[in-house]
PDB file of N, CA, C and O in Angstrom:
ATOM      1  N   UNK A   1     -12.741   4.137  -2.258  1.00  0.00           N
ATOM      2  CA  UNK A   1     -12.599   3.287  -3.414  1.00  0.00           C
ATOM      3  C   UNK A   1     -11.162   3.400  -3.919  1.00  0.00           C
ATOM      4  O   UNK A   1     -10.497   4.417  -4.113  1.00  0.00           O
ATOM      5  N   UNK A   2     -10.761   1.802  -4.127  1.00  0.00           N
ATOM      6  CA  UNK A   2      -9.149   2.153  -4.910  1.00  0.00           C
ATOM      7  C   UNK A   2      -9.131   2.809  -5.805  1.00  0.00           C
ATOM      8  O   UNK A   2      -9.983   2.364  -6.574  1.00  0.00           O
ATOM      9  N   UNK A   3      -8.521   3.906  -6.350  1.00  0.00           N
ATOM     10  CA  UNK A   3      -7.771   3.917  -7.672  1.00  0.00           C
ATOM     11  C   UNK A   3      -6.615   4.164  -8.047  1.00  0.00           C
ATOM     12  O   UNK A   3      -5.995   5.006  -7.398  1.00  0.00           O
ATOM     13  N   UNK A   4      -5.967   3.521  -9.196  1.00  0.00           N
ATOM     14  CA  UNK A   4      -4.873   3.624  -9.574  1.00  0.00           C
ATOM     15  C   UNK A   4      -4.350   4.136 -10.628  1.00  0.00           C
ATOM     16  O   UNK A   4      -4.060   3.564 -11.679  1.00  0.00           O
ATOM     17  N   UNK A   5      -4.170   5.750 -10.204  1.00  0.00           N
ATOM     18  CA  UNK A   5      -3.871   6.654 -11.351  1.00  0.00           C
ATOM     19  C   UNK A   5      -2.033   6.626 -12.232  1.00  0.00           C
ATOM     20  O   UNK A   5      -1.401   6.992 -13.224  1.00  0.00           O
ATOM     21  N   UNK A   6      -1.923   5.660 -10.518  1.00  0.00           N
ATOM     22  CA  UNK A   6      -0.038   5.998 -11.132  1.00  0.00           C
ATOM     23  C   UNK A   6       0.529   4.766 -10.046  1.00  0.00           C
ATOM     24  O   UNK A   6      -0.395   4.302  -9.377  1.00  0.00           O
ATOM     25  N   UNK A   7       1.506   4.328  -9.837  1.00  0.00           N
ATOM     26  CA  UNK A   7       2.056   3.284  -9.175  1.00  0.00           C
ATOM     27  C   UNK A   7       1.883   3.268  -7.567  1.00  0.00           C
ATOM     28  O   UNK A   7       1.741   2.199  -6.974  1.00  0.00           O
ATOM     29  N   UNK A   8       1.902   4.524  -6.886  1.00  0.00           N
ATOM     30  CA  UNK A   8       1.755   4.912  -5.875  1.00  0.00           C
ATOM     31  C   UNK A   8       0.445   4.319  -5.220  1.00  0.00           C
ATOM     32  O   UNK A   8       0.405   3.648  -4.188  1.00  0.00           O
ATOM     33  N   UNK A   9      -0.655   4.706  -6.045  1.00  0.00           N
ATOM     34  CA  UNK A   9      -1.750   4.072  -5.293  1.00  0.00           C
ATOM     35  C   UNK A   9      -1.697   2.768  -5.444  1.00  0.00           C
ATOM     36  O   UNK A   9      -1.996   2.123  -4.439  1.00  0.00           O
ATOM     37  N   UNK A  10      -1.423   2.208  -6.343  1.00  0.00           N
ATOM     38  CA  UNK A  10      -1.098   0.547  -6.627  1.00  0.00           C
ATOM     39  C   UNK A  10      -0.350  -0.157  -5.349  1.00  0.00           C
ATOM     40  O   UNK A  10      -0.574  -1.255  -4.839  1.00  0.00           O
ATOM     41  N   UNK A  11       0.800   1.038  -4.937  1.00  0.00           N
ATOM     42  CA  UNK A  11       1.222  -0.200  -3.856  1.00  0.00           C
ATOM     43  C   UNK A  11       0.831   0.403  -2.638  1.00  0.00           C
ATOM     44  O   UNK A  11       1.104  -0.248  -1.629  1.00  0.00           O
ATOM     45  N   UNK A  12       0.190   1.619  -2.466  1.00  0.00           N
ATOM     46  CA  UNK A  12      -1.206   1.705  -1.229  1.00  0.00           C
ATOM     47  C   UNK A  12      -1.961   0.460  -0.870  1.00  0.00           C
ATOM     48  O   UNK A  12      -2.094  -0.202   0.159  1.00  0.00           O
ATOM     49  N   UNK A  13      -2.539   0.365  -2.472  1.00  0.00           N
ATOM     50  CA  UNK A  13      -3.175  -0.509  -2.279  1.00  0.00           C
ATOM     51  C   UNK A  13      -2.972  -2.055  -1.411  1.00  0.00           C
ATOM     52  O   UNK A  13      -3.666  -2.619  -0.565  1.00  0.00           O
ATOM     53  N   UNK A  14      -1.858  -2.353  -1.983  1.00  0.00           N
ATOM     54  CA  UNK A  14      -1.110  -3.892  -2.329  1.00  0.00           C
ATOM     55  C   UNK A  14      -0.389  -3.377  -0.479  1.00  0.00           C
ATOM     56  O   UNK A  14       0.291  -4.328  -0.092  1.00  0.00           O
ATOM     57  N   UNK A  15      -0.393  -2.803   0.057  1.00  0.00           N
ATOM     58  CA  UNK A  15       0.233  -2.527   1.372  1.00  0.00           C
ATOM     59  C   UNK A  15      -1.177  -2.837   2.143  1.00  0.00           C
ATOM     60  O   UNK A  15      -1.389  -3.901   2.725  1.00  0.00           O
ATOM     61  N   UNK A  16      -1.930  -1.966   2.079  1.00  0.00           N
ATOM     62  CA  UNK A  16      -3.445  -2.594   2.496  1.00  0.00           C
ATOM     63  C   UNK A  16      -4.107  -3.927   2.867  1.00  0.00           C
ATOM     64  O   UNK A  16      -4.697  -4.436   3.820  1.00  0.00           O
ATOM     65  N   UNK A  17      -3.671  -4.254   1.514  1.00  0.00           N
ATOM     66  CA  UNK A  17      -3.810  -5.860   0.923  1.00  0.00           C
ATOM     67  C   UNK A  17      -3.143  -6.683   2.269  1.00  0.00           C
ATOM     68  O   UNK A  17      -3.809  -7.521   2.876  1.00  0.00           O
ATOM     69  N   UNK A  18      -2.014  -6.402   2.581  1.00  0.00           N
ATOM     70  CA  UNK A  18      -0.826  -6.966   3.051  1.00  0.00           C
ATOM     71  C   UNK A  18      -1.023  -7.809   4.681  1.00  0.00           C
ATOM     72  O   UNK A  18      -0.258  -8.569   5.275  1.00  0.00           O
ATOM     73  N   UNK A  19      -2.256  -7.332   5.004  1.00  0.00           N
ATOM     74  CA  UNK A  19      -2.603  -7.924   6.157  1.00  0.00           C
ATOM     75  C   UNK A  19      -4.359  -8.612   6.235  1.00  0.00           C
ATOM     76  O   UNK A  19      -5.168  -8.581   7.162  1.00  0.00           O
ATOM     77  N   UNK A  20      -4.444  -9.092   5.092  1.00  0.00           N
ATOM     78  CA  UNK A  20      -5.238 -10.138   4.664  1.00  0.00           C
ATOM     79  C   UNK A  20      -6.709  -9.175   5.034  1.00  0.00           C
ATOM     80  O   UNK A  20      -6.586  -7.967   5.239  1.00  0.00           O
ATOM     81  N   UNK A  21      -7.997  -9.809   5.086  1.00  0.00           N
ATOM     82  CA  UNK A  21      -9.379  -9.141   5.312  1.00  0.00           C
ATOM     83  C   UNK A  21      -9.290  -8.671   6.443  1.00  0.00           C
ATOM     84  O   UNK A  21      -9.468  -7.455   6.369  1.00  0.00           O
ATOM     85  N   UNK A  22      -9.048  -9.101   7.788  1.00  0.00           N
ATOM     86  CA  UNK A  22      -9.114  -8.715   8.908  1.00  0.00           C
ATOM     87  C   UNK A  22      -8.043  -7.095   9.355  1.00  0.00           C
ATOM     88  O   UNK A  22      -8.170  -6.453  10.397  1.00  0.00           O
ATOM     89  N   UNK A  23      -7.174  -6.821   8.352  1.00  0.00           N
ATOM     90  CA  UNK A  23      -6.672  -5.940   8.474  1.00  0.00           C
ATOM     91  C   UNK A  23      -7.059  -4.956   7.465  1.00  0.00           C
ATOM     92  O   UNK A  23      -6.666  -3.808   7.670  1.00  0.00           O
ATOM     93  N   UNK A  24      -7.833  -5.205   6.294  1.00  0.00           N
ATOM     94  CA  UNK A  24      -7.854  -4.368   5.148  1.00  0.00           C
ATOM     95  C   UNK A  24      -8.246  -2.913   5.353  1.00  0.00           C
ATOM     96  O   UNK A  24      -7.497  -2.097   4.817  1.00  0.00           O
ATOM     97  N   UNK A  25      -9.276  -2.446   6.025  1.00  0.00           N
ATOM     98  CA  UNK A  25     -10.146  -1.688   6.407  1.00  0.00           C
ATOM     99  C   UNK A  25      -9.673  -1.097   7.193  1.00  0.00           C
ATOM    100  O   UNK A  25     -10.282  -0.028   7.223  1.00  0.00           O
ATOM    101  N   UNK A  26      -8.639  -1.104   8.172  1.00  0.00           N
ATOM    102  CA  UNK A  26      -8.118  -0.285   8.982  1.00  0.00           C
ATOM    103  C   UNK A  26      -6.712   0.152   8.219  1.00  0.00           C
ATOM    104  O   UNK A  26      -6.644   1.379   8.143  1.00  0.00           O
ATOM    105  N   UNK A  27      -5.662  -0.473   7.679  1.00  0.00           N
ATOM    106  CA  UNK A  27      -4.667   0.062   7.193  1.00  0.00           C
ATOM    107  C   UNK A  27      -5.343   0.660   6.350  1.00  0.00           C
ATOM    108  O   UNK A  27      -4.944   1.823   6.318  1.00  0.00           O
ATOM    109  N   UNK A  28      -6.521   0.427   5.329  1.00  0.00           N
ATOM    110  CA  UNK A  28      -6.703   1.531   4.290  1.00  0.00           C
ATOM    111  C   UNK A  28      -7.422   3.230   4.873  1.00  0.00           C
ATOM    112  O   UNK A  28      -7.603   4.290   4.273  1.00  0.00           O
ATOM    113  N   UNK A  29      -7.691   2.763   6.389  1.00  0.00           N
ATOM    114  CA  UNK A  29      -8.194   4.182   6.436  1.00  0.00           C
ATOM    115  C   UNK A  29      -6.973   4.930   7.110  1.00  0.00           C
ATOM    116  O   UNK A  29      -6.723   6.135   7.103  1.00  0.00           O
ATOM    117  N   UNK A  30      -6.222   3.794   7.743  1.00  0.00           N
ATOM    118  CA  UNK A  30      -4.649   5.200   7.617  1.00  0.00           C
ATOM    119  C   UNK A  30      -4.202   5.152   6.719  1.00  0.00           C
ATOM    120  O   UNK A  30      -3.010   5.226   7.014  1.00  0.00           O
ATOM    121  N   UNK A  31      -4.292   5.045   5.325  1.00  0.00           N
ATOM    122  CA  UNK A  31      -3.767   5.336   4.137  1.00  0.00           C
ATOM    123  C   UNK A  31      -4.520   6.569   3.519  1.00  0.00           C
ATOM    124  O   UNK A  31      -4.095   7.383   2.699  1.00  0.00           O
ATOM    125  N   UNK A  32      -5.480   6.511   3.993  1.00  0.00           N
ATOM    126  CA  UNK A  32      -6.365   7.391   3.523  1.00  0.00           C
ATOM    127  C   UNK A  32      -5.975   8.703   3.850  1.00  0.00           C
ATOM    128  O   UNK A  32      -5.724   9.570   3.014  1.00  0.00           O
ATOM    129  N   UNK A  33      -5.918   8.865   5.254  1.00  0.00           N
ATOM    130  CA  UNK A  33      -5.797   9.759   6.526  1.00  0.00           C
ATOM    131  C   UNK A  33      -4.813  10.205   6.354  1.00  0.00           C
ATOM    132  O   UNK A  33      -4.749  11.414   6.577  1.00  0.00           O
ATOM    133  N   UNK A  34      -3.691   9.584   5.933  1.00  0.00           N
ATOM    134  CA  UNK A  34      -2.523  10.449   5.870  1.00  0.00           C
ATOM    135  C   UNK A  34      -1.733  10.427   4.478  1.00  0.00           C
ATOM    136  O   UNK A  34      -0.515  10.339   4.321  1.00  0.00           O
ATOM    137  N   UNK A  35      -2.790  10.533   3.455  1.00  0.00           N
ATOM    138  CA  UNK A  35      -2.517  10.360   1.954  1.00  0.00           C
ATOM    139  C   UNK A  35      -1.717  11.872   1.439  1.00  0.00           C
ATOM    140  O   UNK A  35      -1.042  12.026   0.421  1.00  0.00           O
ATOM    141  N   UNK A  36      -2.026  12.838   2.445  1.00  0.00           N
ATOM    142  CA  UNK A  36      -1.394  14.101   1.837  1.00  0.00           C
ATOM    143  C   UNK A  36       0.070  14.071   2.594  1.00  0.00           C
ATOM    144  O   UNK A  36       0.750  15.093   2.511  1.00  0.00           O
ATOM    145  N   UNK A  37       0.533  13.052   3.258  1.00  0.00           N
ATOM    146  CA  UNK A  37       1.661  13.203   3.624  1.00  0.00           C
ATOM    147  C   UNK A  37       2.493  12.288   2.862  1.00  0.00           C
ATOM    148  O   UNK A  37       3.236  12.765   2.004  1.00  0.00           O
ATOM    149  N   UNK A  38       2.457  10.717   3.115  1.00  0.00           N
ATOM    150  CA  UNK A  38       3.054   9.976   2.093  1.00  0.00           C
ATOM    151  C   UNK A  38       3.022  10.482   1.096  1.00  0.00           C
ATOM    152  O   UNK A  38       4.160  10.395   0.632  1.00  0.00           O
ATOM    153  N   UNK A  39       2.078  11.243   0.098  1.00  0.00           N
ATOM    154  CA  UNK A  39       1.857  11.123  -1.202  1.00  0.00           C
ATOM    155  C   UNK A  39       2.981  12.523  -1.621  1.00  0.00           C
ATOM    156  O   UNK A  39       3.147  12.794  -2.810  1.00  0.00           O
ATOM    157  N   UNK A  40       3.489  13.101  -0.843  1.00  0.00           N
ATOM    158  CA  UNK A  40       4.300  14.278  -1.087  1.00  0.00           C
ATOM    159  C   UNK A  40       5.899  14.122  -0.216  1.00  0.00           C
ATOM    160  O   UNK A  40       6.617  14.991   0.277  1.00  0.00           O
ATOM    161  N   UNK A  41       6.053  12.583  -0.298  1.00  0.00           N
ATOM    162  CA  UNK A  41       7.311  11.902   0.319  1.00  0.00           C
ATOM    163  C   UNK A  41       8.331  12.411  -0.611  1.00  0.00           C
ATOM    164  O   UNK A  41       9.223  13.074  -0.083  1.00  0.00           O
ATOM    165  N   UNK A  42       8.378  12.274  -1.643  1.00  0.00           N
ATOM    166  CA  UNK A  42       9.505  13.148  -2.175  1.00  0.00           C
ATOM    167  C   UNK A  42       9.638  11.983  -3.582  1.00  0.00           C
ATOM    168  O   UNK A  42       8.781  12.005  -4.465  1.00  0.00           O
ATOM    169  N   UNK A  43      10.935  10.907  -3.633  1.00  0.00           N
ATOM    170  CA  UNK A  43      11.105  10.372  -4.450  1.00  0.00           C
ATOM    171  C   UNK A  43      10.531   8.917  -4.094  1.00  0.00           C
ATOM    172  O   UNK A  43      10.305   8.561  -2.938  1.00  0.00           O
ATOM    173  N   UNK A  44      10.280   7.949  -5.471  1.00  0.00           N
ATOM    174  CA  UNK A  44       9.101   6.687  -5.071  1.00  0.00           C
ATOM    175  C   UNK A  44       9.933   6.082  -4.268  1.00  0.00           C
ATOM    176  O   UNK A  44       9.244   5.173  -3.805  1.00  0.00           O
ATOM    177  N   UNK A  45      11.121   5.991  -3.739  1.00  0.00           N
ATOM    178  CA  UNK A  45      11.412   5.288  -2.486  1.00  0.00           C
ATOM    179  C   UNK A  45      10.780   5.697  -1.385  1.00  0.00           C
ATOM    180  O   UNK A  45      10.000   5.008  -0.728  1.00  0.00           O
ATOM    181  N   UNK A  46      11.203   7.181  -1.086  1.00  0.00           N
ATOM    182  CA  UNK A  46      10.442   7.667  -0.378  1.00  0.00           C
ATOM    183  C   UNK A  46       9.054   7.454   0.628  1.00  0.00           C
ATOM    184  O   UNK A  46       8.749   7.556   1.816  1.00  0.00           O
ATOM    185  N   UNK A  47       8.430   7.084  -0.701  1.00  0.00           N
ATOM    186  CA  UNK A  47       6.544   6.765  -0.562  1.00  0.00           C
ATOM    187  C   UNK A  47       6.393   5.475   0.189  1.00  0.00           C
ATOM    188  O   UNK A  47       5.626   5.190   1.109  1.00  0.00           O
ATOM    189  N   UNK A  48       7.570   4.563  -0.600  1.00  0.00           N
ATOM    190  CA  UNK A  48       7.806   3.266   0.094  1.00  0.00           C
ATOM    191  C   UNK A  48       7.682   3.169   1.309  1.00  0.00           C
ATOM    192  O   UNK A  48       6.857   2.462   1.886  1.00  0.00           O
ATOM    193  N   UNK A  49       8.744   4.090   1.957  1.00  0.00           N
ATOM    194  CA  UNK A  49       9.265   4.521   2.986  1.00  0.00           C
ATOM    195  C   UNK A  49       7.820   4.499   4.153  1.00  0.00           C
ATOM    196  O   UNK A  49       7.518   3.848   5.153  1.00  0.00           O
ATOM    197  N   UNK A  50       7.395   5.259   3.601  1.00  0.00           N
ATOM    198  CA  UNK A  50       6.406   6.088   4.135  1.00  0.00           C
ATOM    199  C   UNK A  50       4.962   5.015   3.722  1.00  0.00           C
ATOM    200  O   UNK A  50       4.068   5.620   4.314  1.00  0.00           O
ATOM    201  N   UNK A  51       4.438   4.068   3.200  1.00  0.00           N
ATOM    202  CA  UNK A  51       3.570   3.333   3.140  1.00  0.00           C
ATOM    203  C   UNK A  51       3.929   2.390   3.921  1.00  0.00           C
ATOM    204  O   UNK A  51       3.028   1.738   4.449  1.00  0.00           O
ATOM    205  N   UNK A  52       5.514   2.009   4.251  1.00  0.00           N
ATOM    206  CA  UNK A  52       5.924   0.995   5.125  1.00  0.00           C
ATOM    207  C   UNK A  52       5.865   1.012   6.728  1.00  0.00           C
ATOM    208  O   UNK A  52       5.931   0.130   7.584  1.00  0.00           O
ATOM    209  N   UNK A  53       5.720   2.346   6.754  1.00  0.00           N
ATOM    210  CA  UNK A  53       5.657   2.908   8.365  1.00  0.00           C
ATOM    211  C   UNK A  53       4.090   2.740   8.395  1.00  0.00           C
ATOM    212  O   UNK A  53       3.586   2.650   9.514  1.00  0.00           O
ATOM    213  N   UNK A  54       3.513   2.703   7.628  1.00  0.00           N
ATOM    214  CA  UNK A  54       1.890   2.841   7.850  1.00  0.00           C
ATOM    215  C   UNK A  54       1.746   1.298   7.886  1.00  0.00           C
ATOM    216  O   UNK A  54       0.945   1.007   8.775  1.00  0.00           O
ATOM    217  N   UNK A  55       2.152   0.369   7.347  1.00  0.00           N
ATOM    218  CA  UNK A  55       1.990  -1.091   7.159  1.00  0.00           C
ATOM    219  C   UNK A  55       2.580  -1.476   8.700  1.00  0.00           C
ATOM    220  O   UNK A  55       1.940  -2.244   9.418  1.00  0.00           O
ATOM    221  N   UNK A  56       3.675  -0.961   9.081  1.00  0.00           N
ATOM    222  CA  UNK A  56       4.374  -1.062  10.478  1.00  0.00           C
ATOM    223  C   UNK A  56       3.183  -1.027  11.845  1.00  0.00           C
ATOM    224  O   UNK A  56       3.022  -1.803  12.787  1.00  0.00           O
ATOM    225  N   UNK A  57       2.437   0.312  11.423  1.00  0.00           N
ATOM    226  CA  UNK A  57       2.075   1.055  12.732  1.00  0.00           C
ATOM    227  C   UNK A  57       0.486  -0.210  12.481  1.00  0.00           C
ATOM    228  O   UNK A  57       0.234  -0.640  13.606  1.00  0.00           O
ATOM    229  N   UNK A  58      -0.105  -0.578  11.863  1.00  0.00           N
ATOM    230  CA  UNK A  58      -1.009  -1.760  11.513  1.00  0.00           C
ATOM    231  C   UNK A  58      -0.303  -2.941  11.852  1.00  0.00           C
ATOM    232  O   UNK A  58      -0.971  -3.960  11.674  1.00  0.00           O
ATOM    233  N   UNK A  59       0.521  -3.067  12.164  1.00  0.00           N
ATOM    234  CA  UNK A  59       1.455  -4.308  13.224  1.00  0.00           C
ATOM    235  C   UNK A  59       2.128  -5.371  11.922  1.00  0.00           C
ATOM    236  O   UNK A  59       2.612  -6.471  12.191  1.00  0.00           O
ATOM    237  N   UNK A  60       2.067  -4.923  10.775  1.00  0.00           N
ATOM    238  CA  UNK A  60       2.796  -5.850  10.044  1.00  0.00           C
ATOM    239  C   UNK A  60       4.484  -5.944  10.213  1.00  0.00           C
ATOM    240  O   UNK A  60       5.144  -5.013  10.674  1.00  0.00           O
ATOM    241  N   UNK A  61       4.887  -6.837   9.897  1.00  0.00           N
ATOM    242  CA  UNK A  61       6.868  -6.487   9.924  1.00  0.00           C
ATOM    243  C   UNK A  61       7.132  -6.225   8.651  1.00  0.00           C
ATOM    244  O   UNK A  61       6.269  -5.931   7.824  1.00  0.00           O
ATOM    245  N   UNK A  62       8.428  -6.326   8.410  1.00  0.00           N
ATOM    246  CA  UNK A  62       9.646  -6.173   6.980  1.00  0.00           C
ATOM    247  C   UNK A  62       9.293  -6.744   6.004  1.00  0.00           C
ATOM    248  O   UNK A  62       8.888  -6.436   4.883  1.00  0.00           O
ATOM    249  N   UNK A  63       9.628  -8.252   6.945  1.00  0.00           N
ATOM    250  CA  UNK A  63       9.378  -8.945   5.836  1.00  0.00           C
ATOM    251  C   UNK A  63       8.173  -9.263   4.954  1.00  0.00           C
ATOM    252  O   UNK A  63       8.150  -9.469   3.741  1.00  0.00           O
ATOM    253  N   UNK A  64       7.110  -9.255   5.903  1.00  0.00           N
ATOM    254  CA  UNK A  64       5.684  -9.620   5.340  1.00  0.00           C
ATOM    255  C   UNK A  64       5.327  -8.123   4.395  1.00  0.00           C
ATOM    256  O   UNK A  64       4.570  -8.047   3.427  1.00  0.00           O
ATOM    257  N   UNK A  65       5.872  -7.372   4.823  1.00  0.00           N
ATOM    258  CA  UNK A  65       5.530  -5.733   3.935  1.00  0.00           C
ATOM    259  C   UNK A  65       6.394  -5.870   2.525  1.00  0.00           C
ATOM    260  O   UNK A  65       5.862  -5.462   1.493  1.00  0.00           O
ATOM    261  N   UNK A  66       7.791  -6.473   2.476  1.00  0.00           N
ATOM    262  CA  UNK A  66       8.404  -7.018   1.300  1.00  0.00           C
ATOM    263  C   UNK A  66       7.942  -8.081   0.496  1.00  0.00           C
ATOM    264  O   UNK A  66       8.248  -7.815  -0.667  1.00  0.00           O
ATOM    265  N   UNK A  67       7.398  -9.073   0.561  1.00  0.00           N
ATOM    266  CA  UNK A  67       6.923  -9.742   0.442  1.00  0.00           C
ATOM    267  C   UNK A  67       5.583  -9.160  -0.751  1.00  0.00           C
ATOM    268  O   UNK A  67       5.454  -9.349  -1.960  1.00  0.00           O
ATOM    269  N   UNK A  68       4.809  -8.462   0.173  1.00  0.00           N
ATOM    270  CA  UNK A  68       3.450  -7.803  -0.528  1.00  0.00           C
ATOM    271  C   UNK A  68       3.975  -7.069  -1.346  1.00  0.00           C
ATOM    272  O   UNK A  68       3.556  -7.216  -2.494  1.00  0.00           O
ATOM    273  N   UNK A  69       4.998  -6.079  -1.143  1.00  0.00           N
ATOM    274  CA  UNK A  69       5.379  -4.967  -2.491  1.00  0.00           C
ATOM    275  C   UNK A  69       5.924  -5.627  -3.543  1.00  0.00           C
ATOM    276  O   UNK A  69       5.899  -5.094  -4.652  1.00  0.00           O
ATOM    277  N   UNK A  70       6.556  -7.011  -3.339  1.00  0.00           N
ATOM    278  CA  UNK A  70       7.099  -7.860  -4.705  1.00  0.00           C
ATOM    279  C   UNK A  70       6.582  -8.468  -5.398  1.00  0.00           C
ATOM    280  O   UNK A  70       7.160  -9.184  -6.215  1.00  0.00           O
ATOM    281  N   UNK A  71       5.231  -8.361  -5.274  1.00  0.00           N
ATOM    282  CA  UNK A  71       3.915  -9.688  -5.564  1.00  0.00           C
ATOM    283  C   UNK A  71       4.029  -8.878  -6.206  1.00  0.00           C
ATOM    284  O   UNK A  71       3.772  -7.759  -5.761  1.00  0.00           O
ATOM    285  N   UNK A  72       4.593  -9.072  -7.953  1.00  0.00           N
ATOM    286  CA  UNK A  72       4.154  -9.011  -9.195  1.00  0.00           C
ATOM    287  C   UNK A  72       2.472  -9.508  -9.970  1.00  0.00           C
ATOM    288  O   UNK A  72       1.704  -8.728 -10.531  1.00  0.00           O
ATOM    289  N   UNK A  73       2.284 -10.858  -9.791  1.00  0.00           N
ATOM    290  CA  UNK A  73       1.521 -10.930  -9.736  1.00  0.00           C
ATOM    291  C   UNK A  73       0.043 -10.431  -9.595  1.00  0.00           C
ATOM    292  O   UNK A  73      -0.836 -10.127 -10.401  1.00  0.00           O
ATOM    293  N   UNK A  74       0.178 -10.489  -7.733  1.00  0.00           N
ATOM    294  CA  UNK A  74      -0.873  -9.571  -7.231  1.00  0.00           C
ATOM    295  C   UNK A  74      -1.084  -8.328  -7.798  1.00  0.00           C
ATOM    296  O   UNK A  74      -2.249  -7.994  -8.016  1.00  0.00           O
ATOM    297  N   UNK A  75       0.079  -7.370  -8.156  1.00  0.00           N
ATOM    298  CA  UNK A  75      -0.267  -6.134  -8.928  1.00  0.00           C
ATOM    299  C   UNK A  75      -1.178  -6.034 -10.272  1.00  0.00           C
ATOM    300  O   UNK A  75      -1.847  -5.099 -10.712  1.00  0.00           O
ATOM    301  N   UNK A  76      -0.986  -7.147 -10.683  1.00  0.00           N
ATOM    302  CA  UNK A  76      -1.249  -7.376 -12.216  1.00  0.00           C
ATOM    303  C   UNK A  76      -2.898  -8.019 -11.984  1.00  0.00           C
ATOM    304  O   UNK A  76      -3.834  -8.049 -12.783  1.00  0.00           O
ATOM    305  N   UNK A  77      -2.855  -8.255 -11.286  1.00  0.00           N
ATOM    306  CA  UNK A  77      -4.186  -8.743 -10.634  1.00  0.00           C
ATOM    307  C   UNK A  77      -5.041  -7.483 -10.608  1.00  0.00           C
ATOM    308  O   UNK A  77      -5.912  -7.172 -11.421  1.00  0.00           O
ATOM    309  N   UNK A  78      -4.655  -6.843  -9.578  1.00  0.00           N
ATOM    310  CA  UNK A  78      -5.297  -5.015  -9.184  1.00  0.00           C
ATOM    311  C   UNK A  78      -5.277  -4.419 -10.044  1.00  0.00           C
ATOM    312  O   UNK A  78      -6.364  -3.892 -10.282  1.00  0.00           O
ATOM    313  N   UNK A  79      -4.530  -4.209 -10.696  1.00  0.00           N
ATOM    314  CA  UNK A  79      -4.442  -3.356 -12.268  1.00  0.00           C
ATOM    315  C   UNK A  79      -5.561  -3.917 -13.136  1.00  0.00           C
ATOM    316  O   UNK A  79      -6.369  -3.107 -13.589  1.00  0.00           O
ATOM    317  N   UNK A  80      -5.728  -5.445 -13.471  1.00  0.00           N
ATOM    318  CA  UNK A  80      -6.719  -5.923 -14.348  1.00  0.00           C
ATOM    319  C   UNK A  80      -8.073  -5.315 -13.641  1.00  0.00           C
ATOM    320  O   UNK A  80      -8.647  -4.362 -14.168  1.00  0.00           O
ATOM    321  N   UNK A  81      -8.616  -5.976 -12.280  1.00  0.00           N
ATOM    322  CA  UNK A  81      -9.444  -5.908 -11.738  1.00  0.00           C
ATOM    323  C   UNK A  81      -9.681  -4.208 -11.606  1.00  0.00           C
ATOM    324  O   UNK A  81     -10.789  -3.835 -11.223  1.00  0.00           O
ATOM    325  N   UNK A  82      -8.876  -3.423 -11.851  1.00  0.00           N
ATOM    326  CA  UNK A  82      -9.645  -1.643 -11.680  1.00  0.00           C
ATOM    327  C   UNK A  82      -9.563  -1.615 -13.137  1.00  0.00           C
ATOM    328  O   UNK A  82     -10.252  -0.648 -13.463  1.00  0.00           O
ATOM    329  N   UNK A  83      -9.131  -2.113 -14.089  1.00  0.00           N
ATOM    330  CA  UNK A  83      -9.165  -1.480 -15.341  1.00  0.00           C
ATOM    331  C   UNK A  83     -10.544  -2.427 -15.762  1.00  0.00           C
ATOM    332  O   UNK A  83     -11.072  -2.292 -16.866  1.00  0.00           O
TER     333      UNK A  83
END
């Protein structure tokens, strides 16, 4: 289950998101899987860093991974919808 205690899981999430239904379920369980590593990346670029390689290795590119982390919107969306 999402949650979003702090920004980090927010753009877990929204990275997840990033490869529509057919991808959701598998990038979120390598997010899951390797949550004690990203999540101790160091500074929030960092995490970026490191949620982007996970969005990568799920076959997304740059741009489509930029794209999803800028969706203001969409965040505000996820934030309403868990709160």
């Amino acid at each position: 289950r999402e949650v979003y205690f702090d920004r980090y899981g927010l753009w877990a999430s929204m990275v997840a998101r990033c490869g529509g239904q057919e991808k959701f379920f598998g990038i979120a369980d390598l997010i899951y899987k390797s949550q004690s590593e990203w999540t101790r990346a160091g500074e929030p670029a960092a995490i970026v860093d490191e949620l982007r390689k996970i969005g990568r290795l799920a076959g997304l590119d740059n741009e489509t991974l930029d794209e999803c982390l800028k969706d203001g919107a969409k965040a505000e969306a996820l934030v309403a919808w868990y709160t």
